[in-house]
C-alpha positions in Angstrom: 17.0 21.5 -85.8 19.1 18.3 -86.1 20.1 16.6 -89.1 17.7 13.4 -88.4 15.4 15.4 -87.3 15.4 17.7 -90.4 15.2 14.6 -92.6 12.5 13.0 -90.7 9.9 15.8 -91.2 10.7 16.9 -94.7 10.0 12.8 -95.4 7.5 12.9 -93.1 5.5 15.8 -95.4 6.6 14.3 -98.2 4.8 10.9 -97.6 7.8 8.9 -98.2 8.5 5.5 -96.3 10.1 6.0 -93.0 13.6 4.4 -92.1 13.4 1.0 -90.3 12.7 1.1 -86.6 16.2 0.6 -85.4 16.6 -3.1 -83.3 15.7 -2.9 -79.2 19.2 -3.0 -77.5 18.2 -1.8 -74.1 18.9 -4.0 -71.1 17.8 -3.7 -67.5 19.9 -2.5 -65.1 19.4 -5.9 -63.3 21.3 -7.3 -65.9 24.2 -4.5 -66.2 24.7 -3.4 -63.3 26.6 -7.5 -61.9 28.7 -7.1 -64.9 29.9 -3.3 -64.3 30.5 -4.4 -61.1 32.6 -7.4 -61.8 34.9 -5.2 -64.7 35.5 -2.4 -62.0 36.3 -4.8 -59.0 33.6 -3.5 -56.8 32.1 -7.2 -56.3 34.8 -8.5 -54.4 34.9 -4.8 -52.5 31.0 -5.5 -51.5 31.4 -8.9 -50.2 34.8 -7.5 -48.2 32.3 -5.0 -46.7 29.6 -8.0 -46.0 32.6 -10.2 -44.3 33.8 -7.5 -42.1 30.0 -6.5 -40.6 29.1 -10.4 -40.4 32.6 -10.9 -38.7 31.6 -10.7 -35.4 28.6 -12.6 -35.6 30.3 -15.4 -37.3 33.7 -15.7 -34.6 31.9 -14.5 -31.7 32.4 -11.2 -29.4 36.0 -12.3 -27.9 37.4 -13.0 -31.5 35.8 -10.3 -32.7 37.2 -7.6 -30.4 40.7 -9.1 -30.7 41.1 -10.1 -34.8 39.7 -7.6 -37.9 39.4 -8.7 -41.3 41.5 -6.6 -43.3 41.2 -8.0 -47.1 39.5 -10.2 -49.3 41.6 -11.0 -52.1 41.5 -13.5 -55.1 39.1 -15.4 -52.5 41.8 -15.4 -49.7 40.4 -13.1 -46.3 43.5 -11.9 -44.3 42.6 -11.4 -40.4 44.8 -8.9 -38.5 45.1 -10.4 -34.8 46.3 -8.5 -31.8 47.8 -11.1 -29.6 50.3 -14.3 -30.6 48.8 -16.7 -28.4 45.3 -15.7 -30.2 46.8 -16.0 -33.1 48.1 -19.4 -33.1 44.9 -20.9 -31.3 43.0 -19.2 -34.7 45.4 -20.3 -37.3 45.5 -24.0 -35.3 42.2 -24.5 -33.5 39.4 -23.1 -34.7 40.9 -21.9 -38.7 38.6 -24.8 -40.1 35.1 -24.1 -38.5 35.6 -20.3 -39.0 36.6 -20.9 -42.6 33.7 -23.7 -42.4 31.1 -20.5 -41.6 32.6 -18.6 -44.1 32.1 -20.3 -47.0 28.4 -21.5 -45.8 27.3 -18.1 -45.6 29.5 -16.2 -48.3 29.7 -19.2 -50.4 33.0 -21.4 -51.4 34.4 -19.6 -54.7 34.3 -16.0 -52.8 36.1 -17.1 -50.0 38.8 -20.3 -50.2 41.7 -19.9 -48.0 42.0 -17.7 -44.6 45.1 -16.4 -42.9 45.7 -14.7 -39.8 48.8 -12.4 -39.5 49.6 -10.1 -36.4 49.3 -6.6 -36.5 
């Protein structure tokens, strides 16, 4: 038998007041479970997941099958592209309505900036 147990029968049997009920500090896990997230750096990891499987619908099959997002990082998304001349008509051309999709589906403060690099 525990201590607090022990001490809550015998006052209990002796008719004595009981201690205060202790203050309600539970929280839902609705609440918790954003800022666990946030202080292990798994938010950021879960919208990395979300760009990479919305990639292709976002810059189309062609783009898709030549470029990969690799990283999402401090709100910068770095694109590995295969080819140079695929990569200059991204970074050039079409950078501002990719980046324009981006941030109208992911929203503005997760993604800011977006750079291309070969590899």
């Amino acid at each position: 038998m525990t201590p607090s147990l022990r001490r809550t029968v015998i006052a209990e049997w002796r008719g004595l007041p009981s201690d205060p009920p202790r203050p309600d500090r539970t929280q839902s896990t609705a609440d918790l479970l954003p800022k666990v997230m946030q202080k292990l750096g798994l938010k950021e990891r879960m919208q990395e997941s979300e760009i990479v499987g919305a990639w292709k619908t976002l810059v189309g099959e062609f783009i898709a099958a030549h470029s990969c997002p690799i990283a999402l990082r401090e709100g910068v998304l770095y694109v590995h592209v295969l080819q140079p001349a695929l990569h200059y008509e991204l970074d050039r051309v079409n950078k501002p309505e990719i980046l324009r999709k981006l941030k109208q589906r992911f929203g503005s403060k997760a993604i800011r900036d977006l750079r291309f690099r070969l590899g």
